[in-house]
LUMGU-606765 format. One record per residue: residue number from 1; residue in one letter; y, z, x of N, C-alpha, C in turn. Coordinates in pm, whole numbers, plus 50000, padded with zeros to 5 digits. Atoms other than C-alpha are relative to their C-alpha. Layout:
BEGIN
NUM, a, Y, Z, X, Y, Z, X, Y, Z, X
...
! end
This chain:
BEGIN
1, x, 49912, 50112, 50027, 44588, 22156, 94068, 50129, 50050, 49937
2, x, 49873, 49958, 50042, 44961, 22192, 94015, 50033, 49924, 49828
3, x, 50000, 50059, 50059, 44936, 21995, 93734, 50130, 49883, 49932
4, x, 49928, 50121, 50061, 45154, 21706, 93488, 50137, 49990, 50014
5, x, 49878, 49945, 49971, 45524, 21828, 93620, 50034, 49841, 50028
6, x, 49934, 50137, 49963, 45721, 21490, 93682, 49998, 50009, 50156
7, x, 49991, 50032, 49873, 45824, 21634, 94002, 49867, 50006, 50082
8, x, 50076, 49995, 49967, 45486, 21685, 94136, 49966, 49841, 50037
9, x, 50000, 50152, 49975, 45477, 21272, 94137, 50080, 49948, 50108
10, x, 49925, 50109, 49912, 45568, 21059, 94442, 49986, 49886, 49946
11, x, 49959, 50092, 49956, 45491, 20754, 94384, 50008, 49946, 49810
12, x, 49974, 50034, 50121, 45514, 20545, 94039, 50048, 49804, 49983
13, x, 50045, 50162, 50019, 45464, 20185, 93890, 50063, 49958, 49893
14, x, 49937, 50005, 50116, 45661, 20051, 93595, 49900, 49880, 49937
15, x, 50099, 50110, 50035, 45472, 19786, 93345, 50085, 50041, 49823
16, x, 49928, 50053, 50110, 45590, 19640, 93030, 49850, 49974, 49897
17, x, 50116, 50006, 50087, 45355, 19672, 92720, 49973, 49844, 49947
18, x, 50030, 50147, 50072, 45208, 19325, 92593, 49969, 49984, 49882
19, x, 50062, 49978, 50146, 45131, 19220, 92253, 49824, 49957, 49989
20, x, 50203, 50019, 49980, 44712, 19154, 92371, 49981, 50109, 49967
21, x, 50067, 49821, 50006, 44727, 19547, 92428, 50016, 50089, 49876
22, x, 49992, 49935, 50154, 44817, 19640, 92034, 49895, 49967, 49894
23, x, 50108, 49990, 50063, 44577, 19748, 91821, 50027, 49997, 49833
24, x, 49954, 50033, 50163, 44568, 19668, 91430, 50097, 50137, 49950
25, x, 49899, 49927, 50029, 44805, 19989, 91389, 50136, 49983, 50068
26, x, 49818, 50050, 49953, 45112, 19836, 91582, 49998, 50068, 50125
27, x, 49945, 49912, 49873, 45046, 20087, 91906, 49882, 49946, 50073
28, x, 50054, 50051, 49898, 44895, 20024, 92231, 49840, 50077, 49967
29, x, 50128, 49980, 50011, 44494, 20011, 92197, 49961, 50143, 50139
30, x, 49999, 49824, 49933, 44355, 20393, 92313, 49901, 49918, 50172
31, x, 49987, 50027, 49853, 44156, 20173, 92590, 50056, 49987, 50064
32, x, 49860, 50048, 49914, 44417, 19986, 92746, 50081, 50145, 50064
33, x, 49940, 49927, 49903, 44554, 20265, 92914, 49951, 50060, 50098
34, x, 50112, 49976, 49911, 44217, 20309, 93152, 50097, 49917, 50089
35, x, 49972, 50068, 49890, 44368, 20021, 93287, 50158, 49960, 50057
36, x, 49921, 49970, 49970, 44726, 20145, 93287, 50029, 50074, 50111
37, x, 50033, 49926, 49920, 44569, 20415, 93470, 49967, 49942, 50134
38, x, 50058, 50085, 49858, 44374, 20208, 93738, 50106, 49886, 50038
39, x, 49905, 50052, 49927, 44689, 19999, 93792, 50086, 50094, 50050
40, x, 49943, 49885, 49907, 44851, 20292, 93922, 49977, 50061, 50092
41, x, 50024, 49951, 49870, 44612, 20424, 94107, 49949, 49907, 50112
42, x, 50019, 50108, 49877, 44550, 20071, 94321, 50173, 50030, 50057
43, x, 49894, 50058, 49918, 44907, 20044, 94365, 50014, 50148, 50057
44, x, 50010, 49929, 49932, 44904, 20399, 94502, 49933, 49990, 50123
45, x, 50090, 50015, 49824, 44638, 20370, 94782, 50073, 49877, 50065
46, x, 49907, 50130, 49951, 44811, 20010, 94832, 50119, 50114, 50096
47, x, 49878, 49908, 49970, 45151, 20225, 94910, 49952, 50093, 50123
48, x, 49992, 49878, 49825, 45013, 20510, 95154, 49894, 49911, 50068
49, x, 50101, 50036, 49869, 44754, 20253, 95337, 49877, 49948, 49989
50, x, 50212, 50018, 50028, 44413, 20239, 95188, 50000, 49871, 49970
51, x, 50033, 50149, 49996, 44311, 19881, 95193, 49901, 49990, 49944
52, x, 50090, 50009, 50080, 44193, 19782, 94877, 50007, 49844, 49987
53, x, 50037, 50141, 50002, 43996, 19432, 94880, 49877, 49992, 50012
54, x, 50141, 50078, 49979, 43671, 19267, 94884, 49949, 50087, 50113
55, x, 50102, 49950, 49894, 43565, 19423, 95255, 49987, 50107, 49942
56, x, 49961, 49850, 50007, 43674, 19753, 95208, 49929, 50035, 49875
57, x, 50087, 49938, 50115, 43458, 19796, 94863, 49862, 49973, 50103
58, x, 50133, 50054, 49941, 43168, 19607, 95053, 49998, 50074, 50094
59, x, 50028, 49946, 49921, 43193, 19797, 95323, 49895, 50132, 50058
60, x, 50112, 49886, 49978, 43041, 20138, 95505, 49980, 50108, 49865
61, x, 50029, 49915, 50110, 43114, 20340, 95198, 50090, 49934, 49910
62, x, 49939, 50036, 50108, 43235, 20300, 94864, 50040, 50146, 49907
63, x, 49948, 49931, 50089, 43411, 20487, 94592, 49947, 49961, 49823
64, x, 50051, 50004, 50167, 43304, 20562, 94199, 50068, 50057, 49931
65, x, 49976, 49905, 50086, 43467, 20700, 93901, 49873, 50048, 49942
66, x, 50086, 49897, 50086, 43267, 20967, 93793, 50040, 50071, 49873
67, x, 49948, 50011, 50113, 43492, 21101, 93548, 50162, 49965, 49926
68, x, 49933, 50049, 50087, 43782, 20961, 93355, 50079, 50027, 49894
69, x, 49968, 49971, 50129, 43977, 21180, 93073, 50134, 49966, 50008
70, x, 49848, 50032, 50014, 44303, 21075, 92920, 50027, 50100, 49839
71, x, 49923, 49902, 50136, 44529, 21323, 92664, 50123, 49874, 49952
72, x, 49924, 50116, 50051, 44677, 21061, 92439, 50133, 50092, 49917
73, x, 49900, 49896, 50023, 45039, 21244, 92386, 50061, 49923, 49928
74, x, 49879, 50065, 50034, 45309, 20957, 92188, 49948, 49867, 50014
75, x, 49996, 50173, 49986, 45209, 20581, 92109, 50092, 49958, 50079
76, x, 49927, 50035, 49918, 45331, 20369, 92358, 49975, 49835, 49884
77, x, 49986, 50085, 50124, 45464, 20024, 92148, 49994, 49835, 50068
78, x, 49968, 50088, 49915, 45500, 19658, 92190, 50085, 49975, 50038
79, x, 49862, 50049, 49938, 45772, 19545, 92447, 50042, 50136, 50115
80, x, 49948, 49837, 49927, 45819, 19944, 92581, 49985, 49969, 50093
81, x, 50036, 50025, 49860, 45857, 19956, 92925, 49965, 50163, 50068
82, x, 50069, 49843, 49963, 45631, 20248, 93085, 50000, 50037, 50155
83, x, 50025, 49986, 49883, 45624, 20424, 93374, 49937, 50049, 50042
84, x, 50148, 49921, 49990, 45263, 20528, 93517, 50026, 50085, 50162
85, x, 49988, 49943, 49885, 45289, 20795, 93766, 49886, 50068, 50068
86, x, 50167, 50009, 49974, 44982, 20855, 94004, 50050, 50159, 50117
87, x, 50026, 49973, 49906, 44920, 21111, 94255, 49837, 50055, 50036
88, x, 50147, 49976, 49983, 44608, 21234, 94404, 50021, 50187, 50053
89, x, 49963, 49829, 50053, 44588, 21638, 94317, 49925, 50077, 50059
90, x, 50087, 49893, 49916, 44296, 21759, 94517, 49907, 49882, 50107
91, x, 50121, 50084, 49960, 44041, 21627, 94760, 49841, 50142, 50007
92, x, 50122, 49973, 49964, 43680, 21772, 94788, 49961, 50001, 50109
93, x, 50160, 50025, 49845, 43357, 21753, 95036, 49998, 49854, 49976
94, x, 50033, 50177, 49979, 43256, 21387, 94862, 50074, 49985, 49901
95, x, 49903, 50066, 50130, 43527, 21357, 94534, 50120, 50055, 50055
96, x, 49823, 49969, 50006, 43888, 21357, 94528, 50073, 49962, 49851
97, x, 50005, 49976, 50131, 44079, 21421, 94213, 50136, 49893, 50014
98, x, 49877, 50138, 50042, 44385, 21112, 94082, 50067, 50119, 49819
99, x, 49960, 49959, 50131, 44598, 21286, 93807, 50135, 49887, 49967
100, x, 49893, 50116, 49979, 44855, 21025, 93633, 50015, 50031, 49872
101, x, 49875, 49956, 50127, 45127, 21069, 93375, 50071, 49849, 49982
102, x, 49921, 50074, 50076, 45257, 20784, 93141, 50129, 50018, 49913
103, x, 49824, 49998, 50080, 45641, 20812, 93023, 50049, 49840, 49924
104, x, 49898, 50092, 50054, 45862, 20594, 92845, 50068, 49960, 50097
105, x, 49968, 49958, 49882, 46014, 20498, 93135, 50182, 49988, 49919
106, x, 49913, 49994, 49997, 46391, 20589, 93107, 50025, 50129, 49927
107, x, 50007, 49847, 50127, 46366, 20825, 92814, 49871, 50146, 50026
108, x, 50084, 49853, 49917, 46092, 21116, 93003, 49925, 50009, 49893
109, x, 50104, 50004, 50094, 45889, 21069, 92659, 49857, 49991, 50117
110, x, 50134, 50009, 49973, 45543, 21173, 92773, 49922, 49904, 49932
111, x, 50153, 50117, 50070, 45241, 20896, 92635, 49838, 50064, 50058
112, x, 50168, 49998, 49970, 44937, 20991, 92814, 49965, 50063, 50117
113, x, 50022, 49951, 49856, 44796, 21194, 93102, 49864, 49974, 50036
114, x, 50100, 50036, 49982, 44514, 21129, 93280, 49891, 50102, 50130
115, x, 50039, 49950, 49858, 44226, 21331, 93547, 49888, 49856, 50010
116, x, 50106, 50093, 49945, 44015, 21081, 93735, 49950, 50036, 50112
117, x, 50102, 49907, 49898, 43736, 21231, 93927, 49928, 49806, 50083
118, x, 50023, 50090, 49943, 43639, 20960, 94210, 49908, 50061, 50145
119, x, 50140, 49942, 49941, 43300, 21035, 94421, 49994, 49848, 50153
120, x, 49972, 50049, 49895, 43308, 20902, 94782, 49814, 49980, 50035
121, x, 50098, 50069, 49941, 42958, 20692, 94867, 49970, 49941, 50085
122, x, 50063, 50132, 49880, 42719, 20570, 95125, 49990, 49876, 49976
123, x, 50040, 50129, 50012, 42751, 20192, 95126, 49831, 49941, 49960
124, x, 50120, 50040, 50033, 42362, 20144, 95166, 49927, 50068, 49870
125, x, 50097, 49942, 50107, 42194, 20414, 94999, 50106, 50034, 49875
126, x, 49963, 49935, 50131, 42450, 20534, 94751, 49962, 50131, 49953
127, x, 49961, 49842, 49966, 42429, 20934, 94834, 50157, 50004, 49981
128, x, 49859, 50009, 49981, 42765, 21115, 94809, 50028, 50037, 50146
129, x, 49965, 49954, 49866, 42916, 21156, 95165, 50159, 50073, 49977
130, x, 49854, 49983, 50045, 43235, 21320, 95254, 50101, 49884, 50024
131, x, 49882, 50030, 49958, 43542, 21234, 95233, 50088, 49974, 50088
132, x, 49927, 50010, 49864, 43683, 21026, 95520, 50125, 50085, 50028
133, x, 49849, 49939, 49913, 43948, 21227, 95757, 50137, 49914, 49979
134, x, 49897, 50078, 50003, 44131, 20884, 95759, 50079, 50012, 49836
135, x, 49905, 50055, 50217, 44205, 20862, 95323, 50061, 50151, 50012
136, x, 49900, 49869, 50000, 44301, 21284, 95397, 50105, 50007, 50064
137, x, 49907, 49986, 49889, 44508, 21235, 95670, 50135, 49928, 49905
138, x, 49936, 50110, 50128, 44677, 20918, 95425, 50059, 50114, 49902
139, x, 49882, 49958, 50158, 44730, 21149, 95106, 50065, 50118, 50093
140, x, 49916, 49898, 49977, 44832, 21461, 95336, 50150, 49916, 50032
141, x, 49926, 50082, 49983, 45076, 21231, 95461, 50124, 49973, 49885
142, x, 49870, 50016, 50129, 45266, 21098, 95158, 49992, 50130, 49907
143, x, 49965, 49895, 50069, 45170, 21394, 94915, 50074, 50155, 50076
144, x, 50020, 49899, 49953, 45214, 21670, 95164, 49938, 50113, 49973
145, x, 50063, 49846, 50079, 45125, 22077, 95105, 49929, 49979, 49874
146, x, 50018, 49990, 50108, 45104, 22002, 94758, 49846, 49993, 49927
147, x, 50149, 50069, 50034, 44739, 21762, 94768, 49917, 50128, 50042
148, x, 50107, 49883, 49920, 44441, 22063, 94780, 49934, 49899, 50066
149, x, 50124, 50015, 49948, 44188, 21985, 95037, 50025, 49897, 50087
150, x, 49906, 50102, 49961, 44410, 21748, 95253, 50030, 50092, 50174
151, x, 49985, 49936, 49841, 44469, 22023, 95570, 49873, 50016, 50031
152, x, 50110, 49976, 49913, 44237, 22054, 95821, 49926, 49916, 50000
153, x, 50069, 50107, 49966, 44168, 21732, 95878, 49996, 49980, 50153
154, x, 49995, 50053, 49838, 44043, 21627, 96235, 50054, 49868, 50065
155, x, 49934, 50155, 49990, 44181, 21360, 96400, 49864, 49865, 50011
156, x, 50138, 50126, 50021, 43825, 21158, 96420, 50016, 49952, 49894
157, x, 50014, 50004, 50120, 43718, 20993, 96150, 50008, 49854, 49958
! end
């Protein structure tokens, strides 16, 4: 993984802190940014294609976070306006890796980085399978070179 570089980021989401998400010390609660995180990475797959909705979870396979870490770098405050930047940093056999960087948005202040390990499942049984051709073909696509495990995809799939 190339890791937390700004430019390494295509795509990116802006979001305005609320006063629900502050925690009795005046800064944004250390959860709340799981789901800073996971609004970044929907509106990512949204952006290159992946069709996220009701079928598409229900469907032939599904997706899991397996794991989840965030490096809490600079309170983010109430009113700040942030900018969550997503890309997807490696793919696997059955996981593909989501790394995402929180700024200040305007001022390049780092807040928070994130890896999110996401495990590609059989719909019925819930085994890991691989990694459709179609979601590699998708991140080679917008990330290019950069995504590991993204060439040598077949065109099936």
């Amino acid at each position: 993984m190339r890791g937390f570089d700004r430019s390494n980021f295509r795509q990116s989401i802006r979001l305005r802190v609320r006063n629900y998400e502050i925690d009795w010390q005046g800064i944004v609660h250390n959860a709340v940014y799981l789901l800073y995180f996971e609004t970044g990475r929907l509106a990512y797959l949204e952006q290159i294609g992946v069709p996220v909705n009701v079928e598409a979870i229900r469907g032939e396979s599904r997706v899991v976070v397996a794991r989840n870490e965030i490096d809490y770098i600079t309170p983010a405050r109430f009113g700040e306006e942030l900018e969550v930047l997503t890309r997807v940093a490696a793919i696997g056999n059955s996981s593909f890796t989501f790394e995402g960087m929180i700024e200040a948005a305007g001022e390049g202040r780092q807040v928070a980085r994130n890896v999110s390990v996401h495990v590609w499942l059989d719909g019925q049984s819930g085994a890991p399978v691989r990694v459709g051709d179609d979601f590699r073909r998708l991140v080679a696509g917008f990330e290019g070179p950069q995504a590991e495990g993204t060439a040598g995809t077949s065109r099936s799939g």
